[in-house]
N, C-alpha and C positions, 0 to 999 in steps of 0.2 A: 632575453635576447642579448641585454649588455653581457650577462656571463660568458654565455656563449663567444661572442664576438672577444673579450676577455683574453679568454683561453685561446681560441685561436691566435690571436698576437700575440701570445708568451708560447706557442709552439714555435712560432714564426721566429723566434730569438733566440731558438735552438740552437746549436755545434754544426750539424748536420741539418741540410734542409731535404724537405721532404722532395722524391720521388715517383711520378707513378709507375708502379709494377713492383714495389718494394713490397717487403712482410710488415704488416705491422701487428706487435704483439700489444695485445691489453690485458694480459695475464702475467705475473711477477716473476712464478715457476718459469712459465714460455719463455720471459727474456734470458733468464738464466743459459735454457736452453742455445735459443737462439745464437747470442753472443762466440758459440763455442763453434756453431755448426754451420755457420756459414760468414761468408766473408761482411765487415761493414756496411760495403756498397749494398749489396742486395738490404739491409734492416732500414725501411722508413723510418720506423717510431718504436719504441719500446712502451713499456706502461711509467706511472709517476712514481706508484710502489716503489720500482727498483732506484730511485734516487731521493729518495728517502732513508734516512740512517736507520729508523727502525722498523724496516718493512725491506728493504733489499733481500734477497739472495747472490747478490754478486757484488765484487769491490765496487764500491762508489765512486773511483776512478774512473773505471771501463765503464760503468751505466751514466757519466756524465757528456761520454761522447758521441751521446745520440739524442738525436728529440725526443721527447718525450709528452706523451699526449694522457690526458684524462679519462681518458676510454669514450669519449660521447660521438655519439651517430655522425655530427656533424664533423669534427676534427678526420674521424677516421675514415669518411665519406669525401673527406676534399683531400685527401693525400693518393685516396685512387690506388690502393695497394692491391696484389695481385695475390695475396692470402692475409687474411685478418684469425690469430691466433689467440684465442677472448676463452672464457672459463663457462662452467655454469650459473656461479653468481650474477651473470651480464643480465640486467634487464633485460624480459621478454620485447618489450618495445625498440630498444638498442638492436636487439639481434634481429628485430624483422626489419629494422632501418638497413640493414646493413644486408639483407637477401633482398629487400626493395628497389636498392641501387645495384644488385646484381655481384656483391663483392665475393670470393671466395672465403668461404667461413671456417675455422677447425674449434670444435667447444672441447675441450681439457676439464676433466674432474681433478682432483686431489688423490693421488696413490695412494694407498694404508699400505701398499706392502711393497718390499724391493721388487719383486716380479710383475706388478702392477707397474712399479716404477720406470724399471725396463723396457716394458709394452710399451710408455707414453715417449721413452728417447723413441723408439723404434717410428713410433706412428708418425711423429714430429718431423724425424729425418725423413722419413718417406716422404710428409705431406714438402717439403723443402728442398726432395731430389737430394737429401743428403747421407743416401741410406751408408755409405762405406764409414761420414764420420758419425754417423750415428752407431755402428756396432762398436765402433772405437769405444765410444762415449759409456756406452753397456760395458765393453771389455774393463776398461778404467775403474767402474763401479763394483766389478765382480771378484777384482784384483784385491779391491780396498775392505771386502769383506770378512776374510780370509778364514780362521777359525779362532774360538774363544780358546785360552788359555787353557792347560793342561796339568793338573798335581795329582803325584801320585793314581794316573791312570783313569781320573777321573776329573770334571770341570768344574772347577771350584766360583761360583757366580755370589759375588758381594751381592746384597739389595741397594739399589738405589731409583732416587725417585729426581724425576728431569720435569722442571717447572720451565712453562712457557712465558710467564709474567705473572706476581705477585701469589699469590696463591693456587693459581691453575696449572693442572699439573698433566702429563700425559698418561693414558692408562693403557691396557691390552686394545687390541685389534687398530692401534695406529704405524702407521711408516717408522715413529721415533721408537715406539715399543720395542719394533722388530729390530732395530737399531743397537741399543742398549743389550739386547739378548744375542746378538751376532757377538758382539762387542767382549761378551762374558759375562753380563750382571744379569741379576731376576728383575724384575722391576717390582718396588714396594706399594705400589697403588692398588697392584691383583689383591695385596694384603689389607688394603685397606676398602676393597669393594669397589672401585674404581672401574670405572667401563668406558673407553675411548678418554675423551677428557672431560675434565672435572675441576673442581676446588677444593682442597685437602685440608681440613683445618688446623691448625698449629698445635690443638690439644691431641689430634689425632695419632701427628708426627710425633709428639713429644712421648704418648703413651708407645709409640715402637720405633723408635729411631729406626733409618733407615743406617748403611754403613755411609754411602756418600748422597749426597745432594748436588745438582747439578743448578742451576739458574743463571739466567742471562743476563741481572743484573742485581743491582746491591741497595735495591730501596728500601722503604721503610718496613715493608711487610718481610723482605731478606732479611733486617737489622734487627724484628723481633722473634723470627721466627728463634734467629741466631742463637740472642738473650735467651729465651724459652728452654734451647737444647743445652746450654751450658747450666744453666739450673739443674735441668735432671742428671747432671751428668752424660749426656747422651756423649760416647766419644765419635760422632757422624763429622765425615771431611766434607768441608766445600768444594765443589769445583766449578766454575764460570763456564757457560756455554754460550758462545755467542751467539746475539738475537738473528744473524744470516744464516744461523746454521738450524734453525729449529723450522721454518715456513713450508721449505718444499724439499723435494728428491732429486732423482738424475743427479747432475755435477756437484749437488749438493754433499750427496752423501757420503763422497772418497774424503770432505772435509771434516764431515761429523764423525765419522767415525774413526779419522783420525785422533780428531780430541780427545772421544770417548776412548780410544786405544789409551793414548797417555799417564791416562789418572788411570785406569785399570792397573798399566804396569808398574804404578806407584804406590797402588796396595800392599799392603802385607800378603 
């Protein structure tokens, strides 16, 4: 009960105070969403996720100018909002809290593919009345897609291999797969038997370097894998992917795949 009561007074000390009839999202992706497709005034609460440095999908600027709630039955149940946009991770218990008080619910999976992706701008804007900027949102993503690179008549696709944090890496049938292969590359995980995600092990990489390596950050398991490929002579480029751009889709992806554009046209 003290948690409870807790959290409610540090919502309570939010930028924004809560409204009833407002959205409130407990999904990280939704906020992302959200933020884009409708104005301030209508967003109650976002999730904590997004103001959090290493869980965000959007600048931690714009996700500090909203409440921000926990996701619990109780927080989301006293703000009275007029759509609660929650994942499938949500406790079964949370989510019958929340059809007990009669709230309007949307549950959100995770897209594996840009068309997937698509779907969920599309269902969001609907569920939000925001269908015009919701095709916006698709047009934007569809723009940033564009085609892989072109030699000699044919698509010349480096390998490379895109880690989420320390050794987990992404494999075929994910959103970042489909990503990386828009982009121009093959992705080295198919090479190495990899299927959605996984942990790659550093002898693995080292027996077949990939051309580039992607990672979001530079810790101890990046600093040996580092050491390891310089041993063998591996000549594999680093490149930094930021941890906003790895979590979800929709507005995400005109970012990531800008990145992933960048170092492409920095290859040989």
């Amino acid at each position: 009960m003290r948690t409870t009561l807790a959290l409610l007074a540090l919502a309570g000390c939010s930028a924004v105070p809560g409204r009833g009839g407002g959205v409130v999202s407990t999904n990280p992706c939704a906020d992302a969403m959200l933020v884009r497709l409708v104005p301030p005034s209508r967003i109650a609460a976002i999730s904590w996720y997004s103001q959090a440095p290493g869980a965000t999908s959007m600048p931690l600027a714009v996700a500090r100018r909203f409440r921000a709630t926990a996701g619990t039955a109780e927080e989301v149940i006293a703000l009275r909002p007029s759509l609660v946009l929650t994942n499938s991770f949500t406790p079964p218990a949370t989510r019958e809290a929340y059809a007990r008080a009669g709230l309007r619910t949307l549950v959100l999976n995770a897209p594996a593919t840009v068309a997937a992706s698509d779907a969920q701008v599309r269902q969001v804007a609907a569920a939000l009345g925001a269908e015009a900027q919701g095709e916006a949102m698709v047009g934007e993503i569809e723009r940033a897609l564009g085609s892989p690179p072109i030699l000699h008549g044919r698509v010349v696709r480096p390998s490379a291999l895109l880690f989420l944090s320390g050794d987990l890496a992404t494999g075929p049938g994910t959103l970042l797969d489909e990503l990386l292969t828009r982009a121009g590359f093959s992705n080295a995980a198919v090479r190495y038997g990899l299927h959605f995600t996984g942990r790659v092990p550093i002898e693995t990489i080292a027996a077949h370097p990939p051309d580039v390596i992607f990672a979001p950050d530079a810790g101890r398991t990046a600093g040996l894998r580092r050491r390891v490929l310089a041993r063998v002579g591996a000549r594999t480029m680093e490149a930094g992917f930021p941890r906003d751009l790895i979590n979800c889709g929709g507005p995400t992806i005109p970012r990531a795949m800008a990145r992933l554009r960048a170092i492409r046209a920095a290859l040989p």
